[in-house]
N, C-alpha and C positions, 0 to 999 in steps of 0.2 A: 617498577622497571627502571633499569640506569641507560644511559646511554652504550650503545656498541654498535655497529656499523654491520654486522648481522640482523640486527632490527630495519636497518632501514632495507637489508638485501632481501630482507626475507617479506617485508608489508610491501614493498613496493613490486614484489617481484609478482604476489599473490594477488594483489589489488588487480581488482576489472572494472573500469571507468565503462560507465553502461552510455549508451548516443546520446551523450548529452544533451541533445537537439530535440529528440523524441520526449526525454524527460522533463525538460524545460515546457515544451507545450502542454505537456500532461498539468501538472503543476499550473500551469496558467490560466488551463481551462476552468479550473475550480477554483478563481480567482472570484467569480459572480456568485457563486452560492455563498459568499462570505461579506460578499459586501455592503448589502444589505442591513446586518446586523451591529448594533447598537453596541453591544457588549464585544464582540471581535474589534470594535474601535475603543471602546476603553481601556481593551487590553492590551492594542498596541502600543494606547499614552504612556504606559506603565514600562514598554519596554525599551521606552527611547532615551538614551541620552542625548539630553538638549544640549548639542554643543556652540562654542563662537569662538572661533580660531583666526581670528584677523588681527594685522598690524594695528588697527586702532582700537581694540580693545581696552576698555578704559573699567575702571573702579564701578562706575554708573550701571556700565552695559552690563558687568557680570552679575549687579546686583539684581537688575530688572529680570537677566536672566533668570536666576535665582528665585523670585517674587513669580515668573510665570510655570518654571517646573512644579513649585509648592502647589499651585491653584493656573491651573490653566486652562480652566472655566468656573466660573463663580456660580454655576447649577448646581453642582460634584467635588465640593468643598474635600471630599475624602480620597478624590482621584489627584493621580502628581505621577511624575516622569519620573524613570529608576534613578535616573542621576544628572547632573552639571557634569561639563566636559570642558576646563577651559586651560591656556596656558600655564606655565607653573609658576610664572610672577603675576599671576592673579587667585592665585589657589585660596592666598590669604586672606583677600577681600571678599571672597567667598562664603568664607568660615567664619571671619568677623559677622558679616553680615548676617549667617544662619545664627551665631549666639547670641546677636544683638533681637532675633526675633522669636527665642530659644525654638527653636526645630529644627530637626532633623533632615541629613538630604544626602542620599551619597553623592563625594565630588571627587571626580576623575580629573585628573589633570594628563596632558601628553607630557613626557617625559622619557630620555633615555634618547638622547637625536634627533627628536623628531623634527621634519619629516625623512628626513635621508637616510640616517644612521651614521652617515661621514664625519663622526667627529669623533676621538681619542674616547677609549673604553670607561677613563676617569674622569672624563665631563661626564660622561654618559648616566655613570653612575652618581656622583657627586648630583646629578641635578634631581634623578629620579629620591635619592635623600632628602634633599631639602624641599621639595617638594609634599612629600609624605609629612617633615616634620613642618609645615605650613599646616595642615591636615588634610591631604588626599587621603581620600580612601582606597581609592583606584589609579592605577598609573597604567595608562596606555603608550606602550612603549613599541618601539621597531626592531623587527631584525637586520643583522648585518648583511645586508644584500649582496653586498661583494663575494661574502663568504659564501653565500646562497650560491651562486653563478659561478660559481668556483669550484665547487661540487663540496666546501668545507665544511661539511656537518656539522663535525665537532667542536668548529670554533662556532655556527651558529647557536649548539646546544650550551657550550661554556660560557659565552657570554651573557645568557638568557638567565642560567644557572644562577648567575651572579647579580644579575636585575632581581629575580626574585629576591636574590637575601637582602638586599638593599632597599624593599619592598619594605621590610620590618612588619610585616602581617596586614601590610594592605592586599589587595588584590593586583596581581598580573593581566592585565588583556594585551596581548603580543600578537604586532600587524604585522602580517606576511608581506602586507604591499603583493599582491596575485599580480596587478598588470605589470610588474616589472619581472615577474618570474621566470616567463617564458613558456612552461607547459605543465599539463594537468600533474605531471612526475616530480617534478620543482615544489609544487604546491602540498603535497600529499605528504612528502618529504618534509618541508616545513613547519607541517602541521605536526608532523610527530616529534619533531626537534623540540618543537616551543612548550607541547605537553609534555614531556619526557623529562624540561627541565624545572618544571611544575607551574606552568601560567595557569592560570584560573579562566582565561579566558583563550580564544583564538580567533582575530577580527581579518576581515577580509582587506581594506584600504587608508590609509593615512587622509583620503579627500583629496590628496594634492595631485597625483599619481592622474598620466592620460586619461588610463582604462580604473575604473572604482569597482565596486563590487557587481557581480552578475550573478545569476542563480547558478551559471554552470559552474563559476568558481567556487561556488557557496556549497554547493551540492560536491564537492571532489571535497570542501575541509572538513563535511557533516559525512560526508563516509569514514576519513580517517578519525573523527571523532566516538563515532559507532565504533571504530575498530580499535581506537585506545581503550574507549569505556570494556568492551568483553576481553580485553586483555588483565585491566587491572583492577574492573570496580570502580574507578573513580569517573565523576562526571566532569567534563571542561566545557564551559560554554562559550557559545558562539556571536558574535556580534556581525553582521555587515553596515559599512560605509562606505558612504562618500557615493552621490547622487540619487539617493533615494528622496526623493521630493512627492509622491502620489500613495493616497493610499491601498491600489494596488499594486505599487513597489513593494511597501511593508508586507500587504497581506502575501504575496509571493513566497518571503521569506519564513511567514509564520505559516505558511503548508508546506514548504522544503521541510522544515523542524517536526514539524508532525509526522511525514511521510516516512524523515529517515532516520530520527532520534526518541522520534517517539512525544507522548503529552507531555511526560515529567521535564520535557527541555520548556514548555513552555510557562516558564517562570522567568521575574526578571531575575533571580539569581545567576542564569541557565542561557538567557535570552537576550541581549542590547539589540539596538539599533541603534548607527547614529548618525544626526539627523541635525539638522541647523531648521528648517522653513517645514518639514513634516507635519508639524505639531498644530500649526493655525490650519495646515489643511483637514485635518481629523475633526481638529474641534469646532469649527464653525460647522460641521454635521452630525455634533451631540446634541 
């Protein structure tokens, strides 16, 4: 599919946002039959990216980081987090770090404005660049908010367009930033903009934002997700952030995916979460 503004008249016109309220409880109620189990928390470790997005970020921090997604319990030597998630002037240290211990680990960096998007198209890209050639593998990048509330679709699909090439075959995950949207139409919209211009992923929150990720926002990008996938065949996955701290916050998210995407989303291909403190709460109850 390409981008045209009959696409957005036509999924948005056709989309029926169910009470969000009633669906959210539903959902929440089958939070206990899940929590119990051993393996539903293994799976989550797998699905997090371990992020550290703070001013003092240092060489040290992202390396520790690094040493606890590899092994982030010394029982399950075979279990590790989908990915590192860290600024783009630490991507390096990163990747030094992983060759100095030769393994493996995807590393996501933010890039492309983050958190705002308020900076000129050619920073934007320029960083999302040099960032990859540091070696991200994943660039979690923003959309143009302004353009969003503006009603300009097509500069948010063009922009996005141009993040992917600039990607050079890493992966796309493109934050809608939901609490700065305004309403479930805003969000649904965005969601088809960011797949349309081929993100690999669709994440709910940048972390920095009032409002972070909710189920109800989560559940309006896993409909239009469901609705890109029986359009084109292709899958895009989903990531929520920003205040997920318990792990029935995660397990939440991992029955939204089940309920409206179906099993095969639940892979980390398919599946993030991202998550700063998540990861000590899982694992001190394996």
């Amino acid at each position: 599919m390409t981008f045209g503004f009959e696409v957005f008249a036509k999924e948005v016109e056709q989309v029926a946002f169910p009470k969000l309220e009633q669906t959210v409880a539903d959902i929440k109620s089958k939070i206990p039959s899940l929590r119990s189990s051993k393996e539903e928390l293994r799976k989550l470790v797998t699905y997090i990216d371990l992020t550290t997005l703070s001013g003092d970020d240092t060489r040290s921090r992202v390396e520790a980081l690094v040493d606890k997604a590899l092994a982030p319990t010394s029982s399950q030597p075979d279990l590790r987090c989908g990915a590192v998630c860290v600024y783009p002037a630490r991507v390096a240290d990163v990747t030094r770090h992983l060759k100095q211990l030769n393994k493996q680990l995807n590393v996501a960096s933010v890039a492309g404005g983050f958190p705002s998007g308020q900076y000129l198209l050619i920073t934007r890209l320029l960083e999302i660049q040099l960032a990859v050639k540091d070696g991200a593998t994943e660039i979690d990048t923003v959309i143009n908010r302004a353009a969003a509330l503006d009603g300009d679709w097509e500069l948010v699909y063009d922009e996005l367009k141009q993040m992917k090439r600039a990607c050079d075959g890493a992966h796309l995950k493109t934050i809608l930033a939901t609490g700065e949207l305004k309403n479930n139409e805003n969000i649904y919209k965005a969601s088809f903009a960011a797949m349309l211009s081929g993100s690999d992923f669709i994440k709910t929150s940048t972390g920095k934002e009032t409002v972070n990720a909710t189920l109800e926002v989560a559940y309006v990008m896993c409909l239009a997700i469901r609705r890109y996938f029986e359009l084109t065949g292709r899958r895009v996955g989903f990531k929520p952030a920003g205040g997920l701290r318990t792990i029935e916050d995660a397990l939440g998210y991992r029955i939204l995916i089940e309920e409206v995407l179906g099993k095969e989303w639940l892979t980390p291909e398919l599946f993030r979460i991202g998550a700063s403190s998540l990861l000590d709460v899982i694992v001190k109850e394996l």
